[in-house]
N, C-alpha and C positions, 0 to 999 in steps of 0.2 A: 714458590721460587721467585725471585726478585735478583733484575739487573738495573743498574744505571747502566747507560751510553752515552760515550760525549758526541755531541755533534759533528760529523764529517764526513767525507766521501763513500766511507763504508757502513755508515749507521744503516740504510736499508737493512743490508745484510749481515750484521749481525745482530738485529732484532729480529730475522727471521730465522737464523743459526738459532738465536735463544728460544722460540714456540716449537721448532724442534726440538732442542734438549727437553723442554718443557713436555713433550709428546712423547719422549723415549720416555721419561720417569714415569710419567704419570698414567704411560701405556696408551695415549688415547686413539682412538679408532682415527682410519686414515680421513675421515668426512671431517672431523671433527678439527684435526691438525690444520685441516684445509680452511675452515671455517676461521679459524683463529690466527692463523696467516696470512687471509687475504686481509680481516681487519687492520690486525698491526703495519701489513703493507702496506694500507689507506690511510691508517693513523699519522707513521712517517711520514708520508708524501704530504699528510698535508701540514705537518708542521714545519715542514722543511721550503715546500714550495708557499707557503699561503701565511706562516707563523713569524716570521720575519724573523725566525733563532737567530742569535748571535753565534758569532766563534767559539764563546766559552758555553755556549748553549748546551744543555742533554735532554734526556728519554731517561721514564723511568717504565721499568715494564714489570708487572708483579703477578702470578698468576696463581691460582689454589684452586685444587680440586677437591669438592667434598660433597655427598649426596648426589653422585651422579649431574652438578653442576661445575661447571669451567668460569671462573670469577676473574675478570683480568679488572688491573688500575694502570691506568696509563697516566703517566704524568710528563709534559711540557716545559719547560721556559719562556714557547711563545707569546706572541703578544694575545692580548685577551680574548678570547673565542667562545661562545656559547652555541655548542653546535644542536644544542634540544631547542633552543628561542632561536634563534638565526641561524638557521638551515635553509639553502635554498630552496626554493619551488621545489617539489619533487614533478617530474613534467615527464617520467617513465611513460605517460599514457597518449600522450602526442607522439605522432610521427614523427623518423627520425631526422628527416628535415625540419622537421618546425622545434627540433628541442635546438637550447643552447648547446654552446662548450663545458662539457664539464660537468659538475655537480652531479654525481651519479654516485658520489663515494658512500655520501652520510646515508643516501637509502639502499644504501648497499649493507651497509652497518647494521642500520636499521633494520634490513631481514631479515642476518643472520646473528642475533643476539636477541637479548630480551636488558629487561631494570636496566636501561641504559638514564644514567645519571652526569651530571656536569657540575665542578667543582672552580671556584677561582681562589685560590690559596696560596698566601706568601707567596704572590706571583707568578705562582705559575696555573697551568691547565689541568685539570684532572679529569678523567674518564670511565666511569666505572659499568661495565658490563658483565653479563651472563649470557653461557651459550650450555644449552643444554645435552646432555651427553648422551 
């Protein structure tokens, strides 16, 4: 299943509307829906607060299930991102005073997925994940 979304006030939410239709079809167990929700809600936030989208910006959300694995492509307009080479410190193991602000998302990602891969193509960001079913 595959959505574009334009850029605006309700993209969270209707990329999260979409891993739900995506969850009704494909049946998937409620862990799993969960799993695949919290990513996409990390993916948005950060190309929205971090990616510099424009107005005419979108999301591309694409998702298949086969062999008992859940395969999403996320694709961007943001500015250029390599979140496998320049990913924050993951600093989960310091106490929660001594960590920064922030950066918690991409080892969050990083959990719960697996072939997590990064694409820079005709401009835009691509993301290609597995999460096991």
């Amino acid at each position: 299943m595959q959505r574009k979304l334009q850029y605006g006030p309700l993209l969270t939410h209707e990329a999260v509307e979409f891993v739900e239709q995506v969850g009704l079809a494909y049946s998937l167990a409620p862990t799993v829906r969960h799993r695949l929700t919290l990513i996409v809600e990390e993916l948005v936030s950060n190309s929205v607060n971090h990616g510099k989208m424009k107005a005419d910006g979108h999301i591309e959300l694409d998702v298949e299930v086969e062999n008992d694995i859940a395969s999403l492509r996320y694709v961007d307009t943001g500015i250029e991102f390599d979140p496998i080479g320049n990913a924050p410190q993951d600093d989960r193991h310091l106490a929660a005073i001594d960590r920064r602000v922030g950066g918690l998302g991409w080892p969050l990602i990083k959990d719960l997925s697996t072939n997590l891969s990064y694409l820079r193509q005709d401009g835009q960001n691509q993301i290609t994940l597995s999460l096991a079913l």
